[in-house]
N, CA, C and O atoms as CSV, one atom per row, in Angstrom:
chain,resi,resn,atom,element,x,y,z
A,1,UNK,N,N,-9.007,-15.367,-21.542
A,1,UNK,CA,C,-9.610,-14.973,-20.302
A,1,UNK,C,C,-11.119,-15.134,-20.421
A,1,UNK,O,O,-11.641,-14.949,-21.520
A,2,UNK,N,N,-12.017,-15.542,-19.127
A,2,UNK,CA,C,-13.159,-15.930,-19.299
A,2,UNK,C,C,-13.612,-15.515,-18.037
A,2,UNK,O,O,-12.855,-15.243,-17.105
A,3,UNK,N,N,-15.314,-15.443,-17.979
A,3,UNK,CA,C,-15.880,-14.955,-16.706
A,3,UNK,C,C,-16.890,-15.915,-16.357
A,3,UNK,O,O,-17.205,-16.904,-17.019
A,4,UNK,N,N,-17.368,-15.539,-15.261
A,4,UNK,CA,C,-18.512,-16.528,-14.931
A,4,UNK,C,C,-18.967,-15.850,-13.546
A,4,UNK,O,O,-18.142,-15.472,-12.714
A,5,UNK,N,N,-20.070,-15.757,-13.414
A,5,UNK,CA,C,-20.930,-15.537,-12.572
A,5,UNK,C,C,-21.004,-15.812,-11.254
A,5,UNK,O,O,-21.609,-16.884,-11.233
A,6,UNK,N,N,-20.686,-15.410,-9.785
A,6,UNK,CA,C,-20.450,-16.346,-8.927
A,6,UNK,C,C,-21.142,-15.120,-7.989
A,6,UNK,O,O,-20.967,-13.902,-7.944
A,7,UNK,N,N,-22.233,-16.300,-7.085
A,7,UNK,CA,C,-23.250,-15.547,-5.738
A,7,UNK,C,C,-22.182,-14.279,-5.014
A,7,UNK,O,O,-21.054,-14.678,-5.304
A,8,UNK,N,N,-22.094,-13.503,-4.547
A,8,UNK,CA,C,-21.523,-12.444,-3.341
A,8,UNK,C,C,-21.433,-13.164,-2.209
A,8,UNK,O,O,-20.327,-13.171,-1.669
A,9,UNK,N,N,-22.526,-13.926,-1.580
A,9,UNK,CA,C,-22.684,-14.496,-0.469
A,9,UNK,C,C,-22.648,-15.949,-0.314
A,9,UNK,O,O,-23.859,-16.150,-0.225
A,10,UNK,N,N,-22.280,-16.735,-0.249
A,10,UNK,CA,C,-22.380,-18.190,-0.636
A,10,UNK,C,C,-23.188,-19.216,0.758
A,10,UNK,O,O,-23.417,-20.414,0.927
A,11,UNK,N,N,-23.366,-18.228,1.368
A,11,UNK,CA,C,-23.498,-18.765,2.776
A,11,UNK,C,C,-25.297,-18.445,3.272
A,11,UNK,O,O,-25.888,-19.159,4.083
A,12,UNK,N,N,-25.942,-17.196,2.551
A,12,UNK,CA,C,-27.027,-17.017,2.561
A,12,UNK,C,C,-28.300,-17.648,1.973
A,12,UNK,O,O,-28.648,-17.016,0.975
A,13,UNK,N,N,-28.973,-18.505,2.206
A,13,UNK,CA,C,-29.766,-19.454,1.830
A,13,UNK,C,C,-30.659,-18.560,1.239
A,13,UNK,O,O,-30.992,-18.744,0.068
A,14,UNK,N,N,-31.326,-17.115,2.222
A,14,UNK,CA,C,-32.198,-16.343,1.742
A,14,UNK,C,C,-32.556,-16.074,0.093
A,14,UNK,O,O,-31.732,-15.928,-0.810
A,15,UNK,N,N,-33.717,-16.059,0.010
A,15,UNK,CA,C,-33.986,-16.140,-1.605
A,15,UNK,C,C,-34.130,-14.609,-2.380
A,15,UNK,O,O,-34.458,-14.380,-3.544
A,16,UNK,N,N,-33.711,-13.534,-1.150
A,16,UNK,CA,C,-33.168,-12.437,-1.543
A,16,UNK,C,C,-31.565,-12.200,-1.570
A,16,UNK,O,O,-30.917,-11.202,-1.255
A,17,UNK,N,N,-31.231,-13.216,-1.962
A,17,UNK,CA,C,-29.525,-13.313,-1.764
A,17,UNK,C,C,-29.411,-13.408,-2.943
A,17,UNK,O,O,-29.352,-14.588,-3.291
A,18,UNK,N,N,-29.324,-12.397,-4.093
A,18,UNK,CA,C,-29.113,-12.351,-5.794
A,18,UNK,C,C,-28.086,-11.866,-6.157
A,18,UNK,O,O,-27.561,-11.979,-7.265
A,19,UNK,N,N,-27.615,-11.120,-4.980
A,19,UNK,CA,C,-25.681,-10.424,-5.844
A,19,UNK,C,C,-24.521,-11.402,-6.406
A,19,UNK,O,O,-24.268,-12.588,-6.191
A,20,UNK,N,N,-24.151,-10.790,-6.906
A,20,UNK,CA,C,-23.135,-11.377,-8.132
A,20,UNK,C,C,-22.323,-10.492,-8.485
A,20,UNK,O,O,-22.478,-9.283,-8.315
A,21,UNK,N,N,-20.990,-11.265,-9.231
A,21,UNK,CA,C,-20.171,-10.486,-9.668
A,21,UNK,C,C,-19.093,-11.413,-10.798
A,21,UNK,O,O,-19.074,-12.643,-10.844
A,22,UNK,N,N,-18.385,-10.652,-11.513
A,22,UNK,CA,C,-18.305,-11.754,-12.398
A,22,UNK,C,C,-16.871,-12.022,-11.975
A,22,UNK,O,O,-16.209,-11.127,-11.451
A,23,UNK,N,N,-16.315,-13.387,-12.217
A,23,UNK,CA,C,-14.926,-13.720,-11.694
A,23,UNK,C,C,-14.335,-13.762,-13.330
A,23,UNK,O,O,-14.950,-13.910,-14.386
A,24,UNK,N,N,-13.266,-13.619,-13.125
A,24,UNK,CA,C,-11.945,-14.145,-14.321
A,24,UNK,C,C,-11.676,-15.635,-13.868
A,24,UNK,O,O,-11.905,-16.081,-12.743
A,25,UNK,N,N,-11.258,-16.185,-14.723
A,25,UNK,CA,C,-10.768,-17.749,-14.767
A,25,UNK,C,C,-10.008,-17.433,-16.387
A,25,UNK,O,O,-10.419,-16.840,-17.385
A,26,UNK,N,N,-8.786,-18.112,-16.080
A,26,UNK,CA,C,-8.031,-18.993,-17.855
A,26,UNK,C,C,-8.321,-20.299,-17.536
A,26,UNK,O,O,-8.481,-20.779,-16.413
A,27,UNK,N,N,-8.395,-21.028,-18.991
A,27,UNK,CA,C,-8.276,-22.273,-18.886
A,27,UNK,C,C,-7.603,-22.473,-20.385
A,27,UNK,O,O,-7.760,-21.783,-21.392
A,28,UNK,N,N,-6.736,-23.754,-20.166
A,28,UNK,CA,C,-5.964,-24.022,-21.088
A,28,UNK,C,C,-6.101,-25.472,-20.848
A,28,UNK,O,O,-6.117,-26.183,-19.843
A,29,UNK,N,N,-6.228,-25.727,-22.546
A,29,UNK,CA,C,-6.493,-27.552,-22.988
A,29,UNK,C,C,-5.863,-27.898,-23.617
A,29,UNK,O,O,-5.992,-28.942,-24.257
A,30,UNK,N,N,-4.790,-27.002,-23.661
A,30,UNK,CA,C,-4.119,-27.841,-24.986
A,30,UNK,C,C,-3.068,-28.486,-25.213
A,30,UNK,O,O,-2.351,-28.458,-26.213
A,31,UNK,N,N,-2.940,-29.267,-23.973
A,31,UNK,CA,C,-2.311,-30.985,-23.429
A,31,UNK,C,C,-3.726,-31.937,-23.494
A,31,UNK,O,O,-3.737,-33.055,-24.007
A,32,UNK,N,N,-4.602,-31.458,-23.042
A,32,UNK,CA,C,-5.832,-32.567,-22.717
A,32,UNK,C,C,-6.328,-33.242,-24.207
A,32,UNK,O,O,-7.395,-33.856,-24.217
A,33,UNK,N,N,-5.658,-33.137,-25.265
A,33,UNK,CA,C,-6.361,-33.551,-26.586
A,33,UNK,C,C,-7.316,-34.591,-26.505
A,33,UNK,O,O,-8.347,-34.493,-27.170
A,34,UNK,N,N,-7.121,-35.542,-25.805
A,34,UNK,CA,C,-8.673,-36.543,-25.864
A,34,UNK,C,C,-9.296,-36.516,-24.728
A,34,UNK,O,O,-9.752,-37.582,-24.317
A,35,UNK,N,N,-9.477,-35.284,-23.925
A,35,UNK,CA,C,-10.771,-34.786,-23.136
A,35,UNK,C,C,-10.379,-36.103,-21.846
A,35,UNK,O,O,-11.275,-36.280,-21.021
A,36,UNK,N,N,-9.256,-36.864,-21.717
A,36,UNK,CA,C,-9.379,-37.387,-20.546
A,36,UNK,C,C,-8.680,-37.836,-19.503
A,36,UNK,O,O,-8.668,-38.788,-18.722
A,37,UNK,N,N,-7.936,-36.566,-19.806
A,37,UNK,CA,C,-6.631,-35.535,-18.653
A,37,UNK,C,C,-7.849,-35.243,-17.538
A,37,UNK,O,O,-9.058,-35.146,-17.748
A,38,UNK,N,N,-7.160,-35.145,-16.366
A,38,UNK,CA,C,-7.162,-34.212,-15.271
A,38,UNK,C,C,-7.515,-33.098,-15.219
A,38,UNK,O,O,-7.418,-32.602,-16.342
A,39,UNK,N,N,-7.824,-32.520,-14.618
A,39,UNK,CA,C,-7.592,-30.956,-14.473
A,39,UNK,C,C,-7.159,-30.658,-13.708
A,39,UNK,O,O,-7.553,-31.133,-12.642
A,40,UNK,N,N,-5.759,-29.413,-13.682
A,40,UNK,CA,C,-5.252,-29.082,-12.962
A,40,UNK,C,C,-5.720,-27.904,-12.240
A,40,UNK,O,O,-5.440,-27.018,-13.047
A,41,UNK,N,N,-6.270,-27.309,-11.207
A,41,UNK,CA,C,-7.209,-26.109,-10.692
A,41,UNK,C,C,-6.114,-25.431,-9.975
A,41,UNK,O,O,-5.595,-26.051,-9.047
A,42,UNK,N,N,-5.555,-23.890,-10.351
A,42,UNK,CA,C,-4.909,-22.987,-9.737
A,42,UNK,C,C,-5.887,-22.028,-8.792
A,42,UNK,O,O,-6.661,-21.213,-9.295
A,43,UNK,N,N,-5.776,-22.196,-7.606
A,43,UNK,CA,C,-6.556,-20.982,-6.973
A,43,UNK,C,C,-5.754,-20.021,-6.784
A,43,UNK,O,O,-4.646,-20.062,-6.248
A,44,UNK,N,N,-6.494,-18.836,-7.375
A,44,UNK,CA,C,-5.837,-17.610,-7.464
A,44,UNK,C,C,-5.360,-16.714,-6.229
A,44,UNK,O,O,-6.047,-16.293,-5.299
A,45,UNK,N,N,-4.294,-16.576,-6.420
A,45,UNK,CA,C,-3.681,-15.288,-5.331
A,45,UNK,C,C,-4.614,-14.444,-5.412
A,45,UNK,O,O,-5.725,-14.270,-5.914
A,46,UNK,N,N,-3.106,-13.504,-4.159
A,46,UNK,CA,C,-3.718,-12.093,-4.092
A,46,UNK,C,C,-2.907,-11.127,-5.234
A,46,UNK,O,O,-1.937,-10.390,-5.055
A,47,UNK,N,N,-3.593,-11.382,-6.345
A,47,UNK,CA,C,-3.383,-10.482,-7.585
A,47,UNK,C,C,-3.551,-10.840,-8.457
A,47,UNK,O,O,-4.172,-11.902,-8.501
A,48,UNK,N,N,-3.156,-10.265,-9.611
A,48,UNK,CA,C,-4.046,-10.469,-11.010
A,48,UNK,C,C,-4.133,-11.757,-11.443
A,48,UNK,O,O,-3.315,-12.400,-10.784
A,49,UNK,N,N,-4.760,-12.535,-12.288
A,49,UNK,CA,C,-4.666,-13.606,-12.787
A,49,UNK,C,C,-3.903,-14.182,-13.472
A,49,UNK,O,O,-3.605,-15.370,-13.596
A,50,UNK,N,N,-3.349,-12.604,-14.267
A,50,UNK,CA,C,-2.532,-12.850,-15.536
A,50,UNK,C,C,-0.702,-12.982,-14.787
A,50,UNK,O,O,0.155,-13.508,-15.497
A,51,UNK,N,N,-0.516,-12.731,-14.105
A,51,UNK,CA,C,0.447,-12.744,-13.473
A,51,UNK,C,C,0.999,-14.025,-13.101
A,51,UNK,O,O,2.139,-14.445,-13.299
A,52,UNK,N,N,-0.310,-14.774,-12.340
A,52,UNK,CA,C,0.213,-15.790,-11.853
A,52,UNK,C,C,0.308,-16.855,-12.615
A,52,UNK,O,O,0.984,-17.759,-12.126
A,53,UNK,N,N,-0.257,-17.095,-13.905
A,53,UNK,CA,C,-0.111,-17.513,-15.047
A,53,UNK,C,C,0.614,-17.685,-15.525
A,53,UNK,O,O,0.771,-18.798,-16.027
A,54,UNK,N,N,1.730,-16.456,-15.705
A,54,UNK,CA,C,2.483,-16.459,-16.268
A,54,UNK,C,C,3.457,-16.893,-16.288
A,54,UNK,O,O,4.121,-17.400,-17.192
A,55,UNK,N,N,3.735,-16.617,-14.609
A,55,UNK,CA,C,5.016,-17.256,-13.929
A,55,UNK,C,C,4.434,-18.553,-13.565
A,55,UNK,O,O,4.788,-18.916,-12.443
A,56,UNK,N,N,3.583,-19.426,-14.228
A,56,UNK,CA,C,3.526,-21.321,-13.245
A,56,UNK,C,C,4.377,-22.298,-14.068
A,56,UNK,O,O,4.077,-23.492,-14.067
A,57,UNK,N,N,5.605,-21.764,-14.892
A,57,UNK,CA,C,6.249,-22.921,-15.530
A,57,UNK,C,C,5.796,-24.251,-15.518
A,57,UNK,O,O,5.296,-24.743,-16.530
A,58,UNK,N,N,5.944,-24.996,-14.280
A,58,UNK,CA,C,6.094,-26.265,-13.717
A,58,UNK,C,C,4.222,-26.740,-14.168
A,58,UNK,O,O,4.102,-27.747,-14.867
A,59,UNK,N,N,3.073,-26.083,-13.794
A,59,UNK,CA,C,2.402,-26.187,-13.976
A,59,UNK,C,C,1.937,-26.599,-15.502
A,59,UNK,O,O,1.143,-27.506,-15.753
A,60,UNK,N,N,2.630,-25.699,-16.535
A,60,UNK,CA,C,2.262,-25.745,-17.686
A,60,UNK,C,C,3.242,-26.473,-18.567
A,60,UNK,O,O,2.762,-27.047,-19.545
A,61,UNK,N,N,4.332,-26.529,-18.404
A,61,UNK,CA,C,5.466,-27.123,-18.750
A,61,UNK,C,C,5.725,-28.569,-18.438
A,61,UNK,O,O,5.744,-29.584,-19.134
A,62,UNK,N,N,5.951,-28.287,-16.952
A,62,UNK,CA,C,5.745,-30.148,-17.055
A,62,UNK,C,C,4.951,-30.515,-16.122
A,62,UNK,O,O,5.508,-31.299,-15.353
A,63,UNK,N,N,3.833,-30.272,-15.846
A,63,UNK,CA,C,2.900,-31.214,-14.763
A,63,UNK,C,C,1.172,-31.411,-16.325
A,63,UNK,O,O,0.503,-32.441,-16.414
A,64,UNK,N,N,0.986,-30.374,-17.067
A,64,UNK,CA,C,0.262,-30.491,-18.126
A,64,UNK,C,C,0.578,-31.467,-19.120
A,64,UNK,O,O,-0.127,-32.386,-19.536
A,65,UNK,N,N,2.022,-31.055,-19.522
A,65,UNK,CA,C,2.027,-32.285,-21.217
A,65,UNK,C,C,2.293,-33.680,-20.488
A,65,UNK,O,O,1.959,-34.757,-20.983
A,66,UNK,N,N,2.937,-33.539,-19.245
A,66,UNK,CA,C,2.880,-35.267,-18.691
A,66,UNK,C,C,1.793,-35.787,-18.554
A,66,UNK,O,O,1.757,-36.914,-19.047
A,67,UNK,N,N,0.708,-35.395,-18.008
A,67,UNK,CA,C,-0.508,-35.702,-17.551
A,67,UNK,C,C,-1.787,-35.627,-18.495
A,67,UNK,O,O,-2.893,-36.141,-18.328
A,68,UNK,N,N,-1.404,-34.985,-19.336
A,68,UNK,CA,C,-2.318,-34.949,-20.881
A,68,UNK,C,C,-3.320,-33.730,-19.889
A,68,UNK,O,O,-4.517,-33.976,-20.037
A,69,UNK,N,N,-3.082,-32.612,-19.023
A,69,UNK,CA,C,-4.089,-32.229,-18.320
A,69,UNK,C,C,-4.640,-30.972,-19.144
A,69,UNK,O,O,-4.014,-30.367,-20.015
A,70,UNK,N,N,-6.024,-30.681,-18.663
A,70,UNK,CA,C,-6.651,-29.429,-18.702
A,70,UNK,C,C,-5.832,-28.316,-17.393
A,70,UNK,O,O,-5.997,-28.758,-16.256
A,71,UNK,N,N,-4.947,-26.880,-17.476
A,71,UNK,CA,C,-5.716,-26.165,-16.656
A,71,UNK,C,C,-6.464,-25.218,-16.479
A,71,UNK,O,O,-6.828,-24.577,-17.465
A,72,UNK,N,N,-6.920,-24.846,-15.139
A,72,UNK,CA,C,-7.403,-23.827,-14.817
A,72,UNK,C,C,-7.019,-22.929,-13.747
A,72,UNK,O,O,-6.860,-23.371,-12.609
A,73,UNK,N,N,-6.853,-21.679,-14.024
A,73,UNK,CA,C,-6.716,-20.498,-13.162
A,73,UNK,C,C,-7.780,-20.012,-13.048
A,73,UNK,O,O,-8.627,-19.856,-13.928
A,74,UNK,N,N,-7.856,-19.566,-11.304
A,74,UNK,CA,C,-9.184,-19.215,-11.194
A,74,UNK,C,C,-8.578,-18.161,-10.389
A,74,UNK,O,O,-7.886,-18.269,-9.377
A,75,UNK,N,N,-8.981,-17.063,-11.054
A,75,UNK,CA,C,-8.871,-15.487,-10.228
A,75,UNK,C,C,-9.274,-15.128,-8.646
A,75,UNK,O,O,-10.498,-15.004,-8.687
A,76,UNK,N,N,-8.875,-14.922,-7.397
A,76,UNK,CA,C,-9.326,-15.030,-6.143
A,76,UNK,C,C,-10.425,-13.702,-6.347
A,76,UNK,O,O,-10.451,-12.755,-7.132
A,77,UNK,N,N,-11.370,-14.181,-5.144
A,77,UNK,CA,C,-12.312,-12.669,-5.636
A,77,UNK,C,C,-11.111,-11.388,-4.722
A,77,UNK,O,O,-10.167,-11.592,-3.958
A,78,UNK,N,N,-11.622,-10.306,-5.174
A,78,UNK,CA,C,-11.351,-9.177,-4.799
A,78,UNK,C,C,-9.828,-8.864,-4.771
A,78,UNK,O,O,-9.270,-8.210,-3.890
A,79,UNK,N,N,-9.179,-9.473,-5.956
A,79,UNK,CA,C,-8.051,-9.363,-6.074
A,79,UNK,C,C,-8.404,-9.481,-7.999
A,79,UNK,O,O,-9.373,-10.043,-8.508
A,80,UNK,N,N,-6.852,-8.490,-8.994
A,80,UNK,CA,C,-6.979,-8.406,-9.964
A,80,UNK,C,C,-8.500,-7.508,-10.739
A,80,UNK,O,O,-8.757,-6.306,-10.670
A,81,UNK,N,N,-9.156,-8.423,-11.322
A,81,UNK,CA,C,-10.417,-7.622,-12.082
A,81,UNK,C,C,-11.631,-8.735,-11.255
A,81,UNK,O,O,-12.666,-8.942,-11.888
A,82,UNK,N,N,-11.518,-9.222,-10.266
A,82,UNK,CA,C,-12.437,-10.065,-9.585
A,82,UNK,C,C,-13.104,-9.306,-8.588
A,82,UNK,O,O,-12.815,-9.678,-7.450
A,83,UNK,N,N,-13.962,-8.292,-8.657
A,83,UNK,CA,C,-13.881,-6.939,-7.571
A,83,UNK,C,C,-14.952,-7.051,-7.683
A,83,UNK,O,O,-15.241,-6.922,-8.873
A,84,UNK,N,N,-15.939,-7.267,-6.978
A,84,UNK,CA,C,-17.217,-7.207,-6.684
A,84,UNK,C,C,-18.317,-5.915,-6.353
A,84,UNK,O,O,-19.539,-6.007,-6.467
A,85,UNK,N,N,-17.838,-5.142,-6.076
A,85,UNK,CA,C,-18.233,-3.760,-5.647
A,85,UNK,C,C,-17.450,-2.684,-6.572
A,85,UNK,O,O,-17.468,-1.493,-6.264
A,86,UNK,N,N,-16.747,-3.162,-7.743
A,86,UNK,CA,C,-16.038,-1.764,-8.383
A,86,UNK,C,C,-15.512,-1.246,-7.530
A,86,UNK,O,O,-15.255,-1.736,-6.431
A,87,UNK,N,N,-15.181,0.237,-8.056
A,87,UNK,CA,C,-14.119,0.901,-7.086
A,87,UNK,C,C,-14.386,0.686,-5.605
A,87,UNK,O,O,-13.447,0.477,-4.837
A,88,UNK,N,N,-15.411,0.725,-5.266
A,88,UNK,CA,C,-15.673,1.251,-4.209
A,88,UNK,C,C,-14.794,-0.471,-3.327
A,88,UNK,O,O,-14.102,-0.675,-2.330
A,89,UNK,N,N,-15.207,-1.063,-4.110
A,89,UNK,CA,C,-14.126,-2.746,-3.208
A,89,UNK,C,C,-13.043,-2.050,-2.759
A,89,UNK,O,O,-13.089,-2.450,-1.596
A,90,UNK,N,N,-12.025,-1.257,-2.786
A,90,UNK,CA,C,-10.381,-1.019,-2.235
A,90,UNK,C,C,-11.094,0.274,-0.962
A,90,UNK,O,O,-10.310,0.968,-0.314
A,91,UNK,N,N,-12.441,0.393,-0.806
A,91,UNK,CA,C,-12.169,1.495,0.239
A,91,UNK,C,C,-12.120,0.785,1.908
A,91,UNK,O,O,-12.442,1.676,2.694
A,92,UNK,N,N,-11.894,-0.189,2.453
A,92,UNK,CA,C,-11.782,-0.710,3.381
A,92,UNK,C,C,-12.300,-0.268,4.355
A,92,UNK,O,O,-11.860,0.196,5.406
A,93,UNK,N,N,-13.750,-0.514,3.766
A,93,UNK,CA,C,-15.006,-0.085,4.228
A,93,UNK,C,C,-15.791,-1.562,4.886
A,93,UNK,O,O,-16.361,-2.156,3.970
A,94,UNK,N,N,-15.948,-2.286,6.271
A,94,UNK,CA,C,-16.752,-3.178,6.845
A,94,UNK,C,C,-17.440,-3.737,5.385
A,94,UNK,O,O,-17.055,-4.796,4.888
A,95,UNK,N,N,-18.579,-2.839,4.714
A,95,UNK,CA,C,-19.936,-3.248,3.915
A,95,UNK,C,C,-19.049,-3.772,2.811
A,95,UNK,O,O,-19.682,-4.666,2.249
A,96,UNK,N,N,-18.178,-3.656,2.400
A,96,UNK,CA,C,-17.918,-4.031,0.955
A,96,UNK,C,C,-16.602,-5.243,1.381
A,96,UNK,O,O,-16.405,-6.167,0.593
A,97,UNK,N,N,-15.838,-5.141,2.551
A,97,UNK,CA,C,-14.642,-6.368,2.668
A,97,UNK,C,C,-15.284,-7.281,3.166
A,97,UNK,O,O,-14.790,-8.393,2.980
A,98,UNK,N,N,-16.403,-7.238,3.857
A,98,UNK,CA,C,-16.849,-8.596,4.897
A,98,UNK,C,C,-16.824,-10.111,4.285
A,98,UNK,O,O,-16.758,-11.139,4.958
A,99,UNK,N,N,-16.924,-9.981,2.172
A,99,UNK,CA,C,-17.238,-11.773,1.543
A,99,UNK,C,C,-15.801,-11.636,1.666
A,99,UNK,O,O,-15.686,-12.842,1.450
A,100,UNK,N,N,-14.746,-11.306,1.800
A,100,UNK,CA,C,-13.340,-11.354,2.061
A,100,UNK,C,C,-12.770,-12.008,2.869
A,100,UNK,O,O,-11.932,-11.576,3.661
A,101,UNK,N,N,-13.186,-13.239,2.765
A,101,UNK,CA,C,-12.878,-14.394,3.922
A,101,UNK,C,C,-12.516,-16.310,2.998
A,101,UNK,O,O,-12.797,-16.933,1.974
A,102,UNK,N,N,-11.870,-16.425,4.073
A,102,UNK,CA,C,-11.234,-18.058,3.335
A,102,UNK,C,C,-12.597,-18.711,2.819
A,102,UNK,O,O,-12.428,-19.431,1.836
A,103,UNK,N,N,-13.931,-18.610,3.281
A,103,UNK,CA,C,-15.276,-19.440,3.310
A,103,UNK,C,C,-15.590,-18.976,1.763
A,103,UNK,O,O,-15.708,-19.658,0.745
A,104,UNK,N,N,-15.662,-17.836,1.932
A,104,UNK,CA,C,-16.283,-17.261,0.216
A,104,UNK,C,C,-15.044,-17.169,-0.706
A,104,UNK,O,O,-15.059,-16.441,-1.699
A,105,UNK,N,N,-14.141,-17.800,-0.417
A,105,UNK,CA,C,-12.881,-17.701,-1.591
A,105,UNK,C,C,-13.446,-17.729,-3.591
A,105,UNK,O,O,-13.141,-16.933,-4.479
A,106,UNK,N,N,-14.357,-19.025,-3.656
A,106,UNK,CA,C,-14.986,-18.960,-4.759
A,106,UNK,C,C,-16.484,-19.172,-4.669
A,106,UNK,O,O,-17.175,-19.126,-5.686
């Protein structure tokens, strides 16, 4: 499991637009042995990362060792440990659901 840094707002040009939060992503290489596989990109549901992982047979089983691919799961925000606001993200509160839209997915 891995994180990475991703804007709150993706849409705000403003140069006071600094929030962040960190996302989960897996990635798995170990079909891609000479770095020049594909990558396969899972966008994450609504729930944990590790879940949907778990259950992608087809993904990892046979669409990876055929294709020599890299993948990646990428955690949806505000679902699993992708929560931008800590607790306070589940109070379905306007201020904290509003990046909760198809536009700011990642």
């Amino acid at each position: 499991m891995k994180t990475f840094d991703v804007k709150l707002d993706h849409f705000n040009a403003s140069k006071d637009n600094t929030a962040m939060f960190s996302m989960r992503y897996i990635l798995n290489e170990t079909f891609n042995t000479d770095k020049k596989g594909p990558i396969l990109f899972y966008a994450g549901n609504e729930g944990s990362i590790e879940v949907f992982y778990a259950n992608s047979g087809f993904m990892l089983d046979v669409l990876a060792p055929a294709l020599n691919a890299t993948v990646m799961f990428g955690e949806h925000r505000y679902y699993g440990e992708s929560i931008p606001f800590g607790n306070k993200t589940i109070a379905y509160n306007a201020t904290y659901l509003k990046y909760l839209n198809v536009e700011q997915v990642f």
